[in-house]
N, C-alpha and C positions, 0 to 999 in steps of 0.2 A: 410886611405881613398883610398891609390894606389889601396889594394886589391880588395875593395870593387868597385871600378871603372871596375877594371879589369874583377872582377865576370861579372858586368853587360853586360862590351862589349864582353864576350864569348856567354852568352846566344844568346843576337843577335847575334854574328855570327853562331854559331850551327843551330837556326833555318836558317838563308840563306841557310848551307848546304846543308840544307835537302834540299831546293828547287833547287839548281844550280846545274848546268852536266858538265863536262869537265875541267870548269877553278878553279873548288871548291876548290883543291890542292893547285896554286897559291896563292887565294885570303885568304886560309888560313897560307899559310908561309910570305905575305906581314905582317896579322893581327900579327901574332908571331911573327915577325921581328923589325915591330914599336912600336908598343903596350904592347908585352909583356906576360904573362899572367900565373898566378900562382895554377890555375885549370882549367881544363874543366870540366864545366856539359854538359853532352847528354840528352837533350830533345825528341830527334829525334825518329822514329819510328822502323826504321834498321840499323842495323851496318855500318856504312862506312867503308870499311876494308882500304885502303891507309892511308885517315885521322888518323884511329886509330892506323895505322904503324908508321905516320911520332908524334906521340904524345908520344909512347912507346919510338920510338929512341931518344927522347928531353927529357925524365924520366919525363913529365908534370902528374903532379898528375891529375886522370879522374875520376870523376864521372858520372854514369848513371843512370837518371831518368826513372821509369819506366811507363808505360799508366797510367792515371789518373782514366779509365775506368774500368780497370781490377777486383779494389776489386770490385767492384758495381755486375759488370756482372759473379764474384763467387760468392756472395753471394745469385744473383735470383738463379746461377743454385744450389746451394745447397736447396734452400728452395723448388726449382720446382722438386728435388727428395725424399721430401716427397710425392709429389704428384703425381709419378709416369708418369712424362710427358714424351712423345715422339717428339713430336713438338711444336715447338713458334715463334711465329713473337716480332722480339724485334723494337720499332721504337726511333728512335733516333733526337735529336731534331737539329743537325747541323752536317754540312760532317763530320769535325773531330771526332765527335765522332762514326760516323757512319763509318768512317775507323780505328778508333780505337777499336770498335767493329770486324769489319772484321777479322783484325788481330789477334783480342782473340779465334776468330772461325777457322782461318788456323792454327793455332798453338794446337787448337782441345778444343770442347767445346761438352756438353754430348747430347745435344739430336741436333735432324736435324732445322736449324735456319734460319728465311728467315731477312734479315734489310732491315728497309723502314726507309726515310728520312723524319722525319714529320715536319720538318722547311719550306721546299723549296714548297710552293704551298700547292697543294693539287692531285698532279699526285700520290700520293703514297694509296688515299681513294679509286680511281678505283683500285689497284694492291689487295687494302686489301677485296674490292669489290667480286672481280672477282677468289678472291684466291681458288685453289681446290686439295685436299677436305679443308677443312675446319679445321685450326690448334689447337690443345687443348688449348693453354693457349697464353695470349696477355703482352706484358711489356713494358711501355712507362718511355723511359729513361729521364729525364728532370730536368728542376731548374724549383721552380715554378709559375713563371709568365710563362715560353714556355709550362709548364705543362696546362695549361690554354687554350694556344691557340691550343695548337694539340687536348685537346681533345674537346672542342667544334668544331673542323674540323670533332670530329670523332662523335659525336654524332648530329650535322645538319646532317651528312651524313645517319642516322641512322645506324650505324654500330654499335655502341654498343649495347650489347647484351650477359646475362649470366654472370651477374656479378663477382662471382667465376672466370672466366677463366682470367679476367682483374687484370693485378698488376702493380701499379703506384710506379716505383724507383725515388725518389725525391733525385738531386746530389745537393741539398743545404738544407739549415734547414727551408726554407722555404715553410714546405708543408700547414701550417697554410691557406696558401693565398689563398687553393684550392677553389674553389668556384663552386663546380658542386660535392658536401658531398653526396648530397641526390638521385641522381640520380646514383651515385657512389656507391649506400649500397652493402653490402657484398664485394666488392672487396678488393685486398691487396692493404695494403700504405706501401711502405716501408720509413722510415723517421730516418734523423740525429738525433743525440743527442747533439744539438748546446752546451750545456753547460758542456758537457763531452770532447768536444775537445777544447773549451776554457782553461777549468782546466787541458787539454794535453798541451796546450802553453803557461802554465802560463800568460795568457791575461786574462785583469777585463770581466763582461761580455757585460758593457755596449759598451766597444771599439770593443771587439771582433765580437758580433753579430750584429754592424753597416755596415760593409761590408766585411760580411766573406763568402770565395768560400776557395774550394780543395785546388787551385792552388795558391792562395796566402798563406793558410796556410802552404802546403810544402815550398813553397822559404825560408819563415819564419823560418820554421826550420833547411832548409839546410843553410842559412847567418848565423846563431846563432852558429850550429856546426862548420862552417868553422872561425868563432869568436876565437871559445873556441879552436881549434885547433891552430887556430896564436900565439893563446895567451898562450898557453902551450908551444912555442918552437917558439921562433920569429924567427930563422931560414928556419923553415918551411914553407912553401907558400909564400915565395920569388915571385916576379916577375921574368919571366924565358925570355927571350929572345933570340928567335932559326933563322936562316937566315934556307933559305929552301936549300942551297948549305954545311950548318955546319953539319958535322957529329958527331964531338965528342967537349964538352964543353974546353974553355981552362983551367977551374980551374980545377984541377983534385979532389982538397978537396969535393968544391961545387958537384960533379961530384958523388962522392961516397959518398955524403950523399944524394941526389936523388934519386941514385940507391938503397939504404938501406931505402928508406922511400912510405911505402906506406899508401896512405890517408883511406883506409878501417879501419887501425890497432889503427888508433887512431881518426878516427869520431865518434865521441859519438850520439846515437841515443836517440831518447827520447820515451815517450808514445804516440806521433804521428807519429812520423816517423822511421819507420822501415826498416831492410832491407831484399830484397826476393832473396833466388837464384833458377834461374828457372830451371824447370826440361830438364834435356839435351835431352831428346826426344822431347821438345818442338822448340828445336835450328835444324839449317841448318849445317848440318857438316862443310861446307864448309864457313862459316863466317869467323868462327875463332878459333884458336887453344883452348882455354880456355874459360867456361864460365864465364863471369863478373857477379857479383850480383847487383841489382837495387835497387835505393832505391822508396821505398813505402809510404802509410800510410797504419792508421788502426785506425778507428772510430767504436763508436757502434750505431749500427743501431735495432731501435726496428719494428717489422714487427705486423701491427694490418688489422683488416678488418673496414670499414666503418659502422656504423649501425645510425640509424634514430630512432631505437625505444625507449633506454634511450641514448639518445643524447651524447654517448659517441662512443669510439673505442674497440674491445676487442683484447689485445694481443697475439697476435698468438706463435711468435719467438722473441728471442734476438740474433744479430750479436757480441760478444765481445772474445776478443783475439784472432781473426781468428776463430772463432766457432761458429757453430749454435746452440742456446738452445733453445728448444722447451719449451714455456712457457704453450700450451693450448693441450692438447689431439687430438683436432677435425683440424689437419692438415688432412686431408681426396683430395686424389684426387679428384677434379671437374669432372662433369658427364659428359661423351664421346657426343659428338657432331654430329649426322649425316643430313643430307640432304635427305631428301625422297621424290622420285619420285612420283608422282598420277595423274591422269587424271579424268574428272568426266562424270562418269558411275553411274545411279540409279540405286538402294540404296548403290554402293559400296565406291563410294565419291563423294561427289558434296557439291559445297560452299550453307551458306546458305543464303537463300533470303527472304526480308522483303514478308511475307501473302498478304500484301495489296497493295504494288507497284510492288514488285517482283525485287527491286534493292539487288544488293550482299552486304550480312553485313559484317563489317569489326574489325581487334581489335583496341586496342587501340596503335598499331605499323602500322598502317594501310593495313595490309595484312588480305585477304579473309580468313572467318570464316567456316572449312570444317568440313563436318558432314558425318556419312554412314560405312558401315558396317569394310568398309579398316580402315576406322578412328579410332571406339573404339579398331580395331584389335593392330595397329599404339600403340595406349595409353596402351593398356596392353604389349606390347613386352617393351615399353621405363621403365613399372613398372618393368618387369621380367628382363632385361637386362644392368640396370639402365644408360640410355642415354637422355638427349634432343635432338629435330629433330627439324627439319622444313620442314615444307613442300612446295614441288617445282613443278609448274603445267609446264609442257612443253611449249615454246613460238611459237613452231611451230610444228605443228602436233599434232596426238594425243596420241595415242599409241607405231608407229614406222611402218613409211613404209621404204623401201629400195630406193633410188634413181636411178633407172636403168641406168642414163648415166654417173653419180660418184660414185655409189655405198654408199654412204654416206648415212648415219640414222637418222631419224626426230623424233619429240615423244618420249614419257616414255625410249627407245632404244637409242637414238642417245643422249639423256642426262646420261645414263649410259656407253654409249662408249666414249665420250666427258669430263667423272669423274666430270660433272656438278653434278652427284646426287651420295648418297652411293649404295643406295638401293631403290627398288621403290616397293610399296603395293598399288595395283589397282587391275579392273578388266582387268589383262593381263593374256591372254593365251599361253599356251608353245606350240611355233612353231619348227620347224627343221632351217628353216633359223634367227630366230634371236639367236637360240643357237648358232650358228656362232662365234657371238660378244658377246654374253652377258650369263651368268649362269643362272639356276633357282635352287632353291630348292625346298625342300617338296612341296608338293601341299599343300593350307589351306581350301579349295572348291570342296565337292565332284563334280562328272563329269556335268557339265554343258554344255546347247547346244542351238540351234535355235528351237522355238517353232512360232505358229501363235497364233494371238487374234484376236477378232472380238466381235462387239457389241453385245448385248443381242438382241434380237428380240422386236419390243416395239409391243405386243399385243393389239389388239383393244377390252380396254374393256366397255359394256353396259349391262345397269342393266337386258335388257332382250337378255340375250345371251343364255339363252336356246329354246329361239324361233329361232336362227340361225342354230338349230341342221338339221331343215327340211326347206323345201325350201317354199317358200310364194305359189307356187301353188298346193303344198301340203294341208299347211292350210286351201287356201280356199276350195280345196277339203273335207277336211273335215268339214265341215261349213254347204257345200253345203248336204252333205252329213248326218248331224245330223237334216235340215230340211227337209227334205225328208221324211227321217226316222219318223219325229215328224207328219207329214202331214198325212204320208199314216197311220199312229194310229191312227191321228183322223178319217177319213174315212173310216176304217174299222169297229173299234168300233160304228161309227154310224147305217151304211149299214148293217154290216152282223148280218141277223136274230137269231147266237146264242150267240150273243154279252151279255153282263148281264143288259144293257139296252135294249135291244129290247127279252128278255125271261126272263119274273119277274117270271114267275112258275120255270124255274130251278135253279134260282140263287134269292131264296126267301128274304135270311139277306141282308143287305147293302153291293153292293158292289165300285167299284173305277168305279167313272163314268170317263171314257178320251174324256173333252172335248180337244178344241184344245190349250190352256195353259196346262191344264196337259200333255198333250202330247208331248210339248214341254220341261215340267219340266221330266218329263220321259227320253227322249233321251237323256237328258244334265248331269243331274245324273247316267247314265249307265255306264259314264267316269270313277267315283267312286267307290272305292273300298266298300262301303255301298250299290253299288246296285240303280237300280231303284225305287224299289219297287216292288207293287202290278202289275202284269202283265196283259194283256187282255186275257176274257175269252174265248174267240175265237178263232177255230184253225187257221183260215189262220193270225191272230193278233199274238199269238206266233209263227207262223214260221216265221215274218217278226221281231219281238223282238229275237228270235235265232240266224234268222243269224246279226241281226246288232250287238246285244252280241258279236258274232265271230270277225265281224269288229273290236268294239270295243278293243278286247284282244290281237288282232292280232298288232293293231295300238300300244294300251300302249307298248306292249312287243317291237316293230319297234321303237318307243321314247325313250325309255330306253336305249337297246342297241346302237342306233346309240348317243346318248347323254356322255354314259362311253365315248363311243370309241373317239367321239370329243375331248373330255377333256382330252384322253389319246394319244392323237395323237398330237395335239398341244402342251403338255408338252415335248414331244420326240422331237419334231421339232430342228434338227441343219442346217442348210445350208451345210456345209462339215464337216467331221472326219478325213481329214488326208490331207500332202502334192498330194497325188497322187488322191485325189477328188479335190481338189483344181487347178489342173492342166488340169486334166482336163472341169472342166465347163467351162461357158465364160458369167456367169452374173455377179459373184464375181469379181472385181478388188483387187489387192494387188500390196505392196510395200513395200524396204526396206528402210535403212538408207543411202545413199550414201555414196561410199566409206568405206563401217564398214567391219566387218568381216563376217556379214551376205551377204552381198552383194559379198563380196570378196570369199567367198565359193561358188555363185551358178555361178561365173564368174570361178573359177577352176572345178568346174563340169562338165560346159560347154564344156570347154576345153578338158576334160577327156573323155566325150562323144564323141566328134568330133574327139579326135585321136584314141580311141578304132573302131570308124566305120571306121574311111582309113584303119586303120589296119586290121579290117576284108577284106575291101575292097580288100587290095591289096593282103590278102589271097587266096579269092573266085576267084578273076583276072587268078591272077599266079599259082592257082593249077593245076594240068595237069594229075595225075593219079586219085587224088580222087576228081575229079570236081564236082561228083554227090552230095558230103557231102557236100561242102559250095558255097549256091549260096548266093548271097549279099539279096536279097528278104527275107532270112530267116536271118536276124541279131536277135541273141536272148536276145538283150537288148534294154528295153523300151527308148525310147530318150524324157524326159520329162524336163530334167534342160533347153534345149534349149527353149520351149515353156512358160518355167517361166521366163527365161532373158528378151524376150523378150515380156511376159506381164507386168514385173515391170517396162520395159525400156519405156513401151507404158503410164504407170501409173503414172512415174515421180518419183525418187526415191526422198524420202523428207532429208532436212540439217539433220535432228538430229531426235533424238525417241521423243523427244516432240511432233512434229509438224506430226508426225506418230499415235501417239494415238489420235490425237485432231482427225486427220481426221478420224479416225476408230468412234471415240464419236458422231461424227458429221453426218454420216448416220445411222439414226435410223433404216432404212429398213434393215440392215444388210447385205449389201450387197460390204464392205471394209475390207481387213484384212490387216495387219501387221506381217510380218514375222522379229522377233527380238531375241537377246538374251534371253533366257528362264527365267531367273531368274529375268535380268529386269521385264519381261513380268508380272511375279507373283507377284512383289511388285506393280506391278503398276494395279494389278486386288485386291488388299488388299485397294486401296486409290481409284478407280472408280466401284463403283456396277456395272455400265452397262456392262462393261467388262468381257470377259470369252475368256480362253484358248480355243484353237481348235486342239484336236489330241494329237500325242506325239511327245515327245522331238526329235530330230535328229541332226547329226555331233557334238557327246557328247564330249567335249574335258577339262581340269582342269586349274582352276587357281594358278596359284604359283607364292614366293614374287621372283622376279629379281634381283640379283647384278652384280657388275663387275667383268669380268673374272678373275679367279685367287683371289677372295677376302678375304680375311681374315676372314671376318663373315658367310661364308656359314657354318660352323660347328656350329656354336655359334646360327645360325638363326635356323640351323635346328633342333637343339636339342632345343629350345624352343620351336618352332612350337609343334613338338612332344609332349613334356608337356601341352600345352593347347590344345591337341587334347583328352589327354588323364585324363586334368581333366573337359573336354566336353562343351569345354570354347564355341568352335565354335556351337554346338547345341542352346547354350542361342544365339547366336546373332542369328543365323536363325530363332529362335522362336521370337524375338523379329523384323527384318524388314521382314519375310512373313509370318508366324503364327499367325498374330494376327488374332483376331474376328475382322468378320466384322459387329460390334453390330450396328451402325448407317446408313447399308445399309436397306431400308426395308422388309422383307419378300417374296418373289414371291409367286405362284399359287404351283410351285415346292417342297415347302417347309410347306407351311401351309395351303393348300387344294384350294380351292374356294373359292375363296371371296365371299365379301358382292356386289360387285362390277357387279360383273359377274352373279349373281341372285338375284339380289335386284327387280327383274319385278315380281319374286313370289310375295316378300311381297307388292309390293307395289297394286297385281290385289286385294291380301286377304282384302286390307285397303283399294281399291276401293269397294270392296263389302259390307265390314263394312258400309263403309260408307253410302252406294246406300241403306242398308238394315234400317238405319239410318233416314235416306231422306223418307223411303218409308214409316216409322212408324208414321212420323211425319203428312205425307199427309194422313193417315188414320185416323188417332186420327182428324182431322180437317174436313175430309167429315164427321164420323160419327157424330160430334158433330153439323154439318152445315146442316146433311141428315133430310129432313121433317119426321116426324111419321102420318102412316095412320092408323087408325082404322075403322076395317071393322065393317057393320053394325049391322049383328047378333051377334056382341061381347059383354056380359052380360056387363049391367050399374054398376057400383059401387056406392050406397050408402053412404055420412057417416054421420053418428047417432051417437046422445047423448047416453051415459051407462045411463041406471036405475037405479036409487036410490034405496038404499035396507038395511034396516034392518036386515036380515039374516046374521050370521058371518059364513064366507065360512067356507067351508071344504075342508083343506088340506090336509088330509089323502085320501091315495092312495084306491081304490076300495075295496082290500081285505084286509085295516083293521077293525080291531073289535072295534069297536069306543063305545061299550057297556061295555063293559071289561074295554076301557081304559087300554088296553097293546099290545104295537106292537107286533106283529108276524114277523115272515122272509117271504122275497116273498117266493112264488112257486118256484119248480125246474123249467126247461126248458121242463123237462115231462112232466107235470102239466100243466104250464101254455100254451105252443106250441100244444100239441100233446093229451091232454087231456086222457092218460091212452094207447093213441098208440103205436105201436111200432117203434119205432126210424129208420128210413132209412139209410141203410151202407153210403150212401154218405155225412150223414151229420156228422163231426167231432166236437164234445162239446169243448169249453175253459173255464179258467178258472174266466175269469173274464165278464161280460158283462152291460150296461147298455139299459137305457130303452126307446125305444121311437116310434113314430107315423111312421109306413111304410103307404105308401100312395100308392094305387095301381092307375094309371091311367088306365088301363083297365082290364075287366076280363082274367083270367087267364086260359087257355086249360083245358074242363074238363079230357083231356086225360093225361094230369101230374099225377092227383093225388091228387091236391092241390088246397084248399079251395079258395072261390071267398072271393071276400071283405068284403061282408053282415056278409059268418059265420064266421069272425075271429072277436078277442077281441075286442076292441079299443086299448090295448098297446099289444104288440109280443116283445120277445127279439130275 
């Protein structure tokens, strides 16, 4: 009972040691003086070199306990060199272990290690917040109810993330209690084997795993060995009792068998407790002459990942005899982690927004959903390079301006100077001064630059726009001019004595009487390419039908040509072609983006201008032999950037390119432009029809991805860049945000001729006259049916009479049958019966078929023809 007394009052006093400075020596020679004591255990974390002087001069048997934490934190690092780790945040659930960590890491541990204390608050979720860059792998040290509460700390925080990178060290057998499985899938557990170290202490298991920790199973087995050691040699572990003034014992027997006995040679170790000696490069020279070994344990520990999908674990590693055994294949390092800069520039990256509110959608981590051309570039580099990212929009600025009174960087820039981001893929251009601070590599964007856009012109269309070709008193001129014309035929035709009305001897047959409706129908059809007609017989009536003819041709051909040239002149129509038309007019307004790079260019131009002309200036000034050559009058450079600052300055330069297109959209007379990035410009002429570029491109300059100076990935970045250039990855994304068809815009004049729009007055005069002709059949058909009948008086009466009755049965046979014979014959030829033995006149041509019937002559026939009067022909002639 002494010993065991003994043991106890050392452990407390060792721990005091550690804590007390100056009088520790003392209060330990009072302890060894009254007390006694038949070992020391060293609990402690460093050597006491005194203490451990005045225990050697006393021969007090010493033992030293070693960190509790030790095996725990070799075993992550072995399993995290499967995975090829460079860095980890280990968090630790109370100081002591977060100093006993420390000291595993001054003594040297393999990759670069940060310790957070995840008991005390919650000051350690900012450090793991704010951490940069961003560590490969996570390991939360714990028993597992503080397992519990650290990581719900870390997970309200939203900090977890990337499961793989996370590994849960559980420092008791209670990883069972974890209660956060599922949200935890894929990461590592590392977990006791509660009943493997029970069967090491020979304890049942129901005692054992009621309240079993580390630290009570060591005690347990250092009491038991120092048990078996009393009990081997009751001599040994005597109570010693040292005055701190005694230098040498008085029993000299007792004396040398102290000095002959050391507790290493005969502590018996078991399957728990073992002993380490540490490697002498991990000691301070200067402690102490000799390394002492420590004693240990050693459990086995099985390493599984978490999974949800058959509701179990699958095992990765086993911990047993000091070893790692790989149970599973798929040890694989977790995917490198970076942080990616972007800013949103249309189509290069911009978050996306709901169609109908135009609120920013989010994931289900609550961070903005980004979409655009940098984006799927982003997803293919993470396939080719195999990394996860995240993306990081700058909190102040946009891109990166310089701060001229600190010099300090904002934007895409200052989070790459700041190692807030790895790398950044946006629309950023390679400057000379942010190369400064920050790298670029390859370009991924052939040369892009500032272009203008401007509305489409909104044409005024009406169905009768080919009556706009000539002017309204045009028109009436001609109006006036086809009744004129219509007037003086009828009054010629009347008047003039050789007219074919007023000379029926020269103009014997019928001919075209003009009264004054035809004469009208006449002029109006002259227009027509079928002509008037029948013209008047009179010469001064055709010369006045000549020359209105003339008119006429001269007129079509004047509508024609000026009608092309209309339609071809208004398709050509641009307001300006180029910056230098643009500058100079002053109907057109334009404007940039405030503060962009567009704006920022024509404010260095400016500048450029104004010190090129002092410099001429003070050339022309101070010349003195060749004064003839430069007078300031003859500056041979146009100064046009100043006349554009300060008509965008007078225009208002707008927040952002949204609000830049709207107002371009927004004056239909086309009389707004927007001078912006080129590329923008084109994507945003693929999603608005009204839209059209104006001119060409100018201050062409490339896009390329940014990292940090000195960074390790520029090799890496640009040899993949290269690859997807050259399996023409970037052509598909061009083709896809500005190549598309623009099927859903509809058609202009430009493209598929003239409208229905724009001449719909033809058809519709054609379908007024339809109609009119319609209207007028109808009023005809109703007078005549309404018109009285006159009969004049010498008009023969008509009779009508009953037929006679008649017994005679007619006769149906034709003239020249033989009704005696009773047998038809064939008619006559046409010799025969026409011409009676005549001879046949060249002009008359015989056919071959003909029938028979009554020519009726109404009057006699010229006997100067030739040709028989009524009387001497047949009754039937063919």
């Amino acid at each position: 009972m002494k010993t065991v007394l003994s043991l106890q009052l050392l452990i407390g006093i060792l721990a005091k040691f550690h804590l007390i400075n100056g009088k520790d020596l003392k209060i330990l020679c009072e302890i060894l003086g009254s007390e006694g004591a038949s070992v020391v255990i060293d609990f402690s974390y460093f050597a006491w070199q005194p203490g451990l002087d005045y225990i050697r001069s006393h021969h007090i048997p010493y033992l030293r306990v070693d960190r509790l934490l030790r095996p725990f934190l070799q075993i992550f690092a072995e399993f995290l060199k499967h995975k090829n780790a460079n860095d980890v945040v280990i968090i630790l659930q109370n100081e002591r272990d977060e100093m006993e960590a420390l000291l595993q890491i001054t003594e040297g541990y393999p990759f670069r290690t940060l310790l957070l204390n995840g008991g005390s608050g919650t000051d350690f979720l900012k450090r793991l917040r704010d951490l940069r860059p961003s560590p490969s792998y996570y390991g939360i040290f714990a028993g597992g109810t503080n397992m519990n509460a650290i990581f719900e700390k870390i997970n309200k925080a939203k900090l977890f993330a990337r499961a793989p990178e996370w590994h849960f060290v559980f420092l008791d057998p209670k990883d069972r209690v974890f209660k956060y499985k599922k949200i935890a899938e894929n990461a590592a557990k590392f977990g006791i084997n509660a009943r493997s170290v029970c069967k090491s202490l020979r304890m049942k298991d129901a005692y054992c795993l009621s309240g079993f920790n580390i630290q009570r199973a060591l005690l347990l087995d250092i009491f038991r060995s120092l048990i078996d050691v009393r009990q081997s040699n009751l001599d040994w572990l005597e109570p010693i009792l040292a005055e701190c003034n005694e230098t040498e014992h008085s029993d000299n027997n007792e004396l040398e068998i102290r000095r002959n006995f050391d507790i290493l040679d005969h502590f018996p170790l078991t399957n728990f407790m073992t002993l380490m000696t540490p490697d002498s490069s991990m000691q301070f020279e200067d402690e102490y002459d000799q390394i002492i070994p420590s004693l240990t344990f050693t459990v086995n520990i099985s390493i599984n990942f978490y999974s949800t999908a058959h509701e179990a674990v699958t095992d990765l590693a086993a911990w047993q005899n000091g070893e790692l055994r790989k149970l599973n294949q798929t040890i694989s390092p977790a995917k490198r982690f970076f942080r990616i800069g972007t800013a949103e520039a249309i189509p290069w990256s911009y978050q996306r927004r709901d169609p109908r509110t135009g609120k920013i959608s989010f994931d289900y981590l609550g961070k903005p959903i980004w979409e655009g051309f940098c984006n799927d570039m982003i997803a293919m580099l993470s396939e080719k390079m195999n990394f996860e990212y995240e993306l990081i929009s700058p909190t102040k600025g946009r891109f990166g301006e310089r701060d001229p009174e600190t010099g300090e960087w904002d934007g895409i820039v200052g989070d790459l100077v700041s190692g807030e981001t790895d790398f950044a893929v946006t629309a950023l251009k390679m400057y000379s001064e942010r190369e400064e601070v920050i790298d670029f590599v390859a370009p991924y964007f052939e040369q892009t630059g500032i272009s203008i856009v401007m509305r489409k012109p909104v044409r005024e269309t009406s169905l009768f726009k080919f009556m706009t070709v000539l002017r309204l008193e045009v028109w009436m001129s001609i109006i006036a001019a086809l009744i004129v014309t219509a007037v003086m035929i009828w009054l010629m035709d009347k008047y003039s004595p050789y007219s074919s009305r007023n000379n029926k001897q020269a103009y014997p047959y019928p001919c075209r009487e003009f009264t004054l409706r035809e004469s009208f129908w006449f002029a109006l059809t002259s227009f027509t390419p079928q002509g008037g007609g029948e013209a008047p017989k009179a010469i001064s009536g055709r010369i006045l039908v000549a020359a209105y003819w003339l008119f006429v041709v001269l007129m079509l051909a004047t509508f024609t040509a000026n009608l092309a040239a209309f339609l071809t002149v208004e398709r050509m129509q641009t307001p300006v072609q180029s910056l230098e038309q643009l500058a100079r007019q002053s109907r057109i307004n334009y404007t940039v983006v405030e503060e962009s790079d567009t704006h920022q260019y024509f404010i260095n131009m400016k500048f450029a201008e104004d010190t090129l002309y002092r410099m001429w200036k003070e050339l022309a000034l101070n010349a003195s032999r060749d004064f003839h050559k430069f007078r300031v009058w003859d500056y041979p450079i146009k100064e046009q950037y100043g006349h554009i600052l300060l008509a965008i300055n007078s225009s208002m330069p707008v927040k952002n390119a949204e609000d830049g297109f709207r107002k371009v959209n927004e004056r239909e007379s086309a009389d707004f432009a927007f001078i912006h990035d080129s590329a923008e410009i084109k994507y945003e002429i693929t999603r608005n029809c009204n839209l059209t570029e104006v001119g060409e491109v100018f201050a062409e300059q490339p896009y390329a991805v940014a990292i940090q100076q000195g960074s390790h990935l520029a090799d890496e970045l640009s040899y993949t860049l290269l690859e997807l250039q050259k399996d023409r990855y970037f052509e598909e994304l061009k083709d896809k945000y500005w190549n598309r068809s623009r099927l859903n815009c509809p058609l202009s004049e430009d493209q598929e001729g003239i409208t229905l729009e724009s001449l719909g007055g033809v058809f519709i005069a054609t379908l007024f006259g339809l109609g009119l002709a319609m209207i007028t059949l109808v009023i005809e058909v109703v007078y005549y049916k309404n018109k009285p009948f006159n009969v004049p008086e010498n008009a023969p009466q008509v009779i009508e009479v009953k037929a006679a009755e008649t017994s005679v049965k007619p006769i149906s046979a034709a003239w020249h049958t033989d009704i005696e014979r009773k047998k038809i014959t064939p008619p006559p030829s046409f010799e025969v019966a026409a011409f009676r033995g005549r001879e046949i006149p060249s002009s008359i041509t015989l056919g071959h078929e003909f029938k028979p019937r009554k020519r009726l002559l109404g009057s006699a026939i010229r006997p100067s023809d030739g040709l028989m009067t009524e009387d001497e022909l047949p009754p039937y002639v063919e």
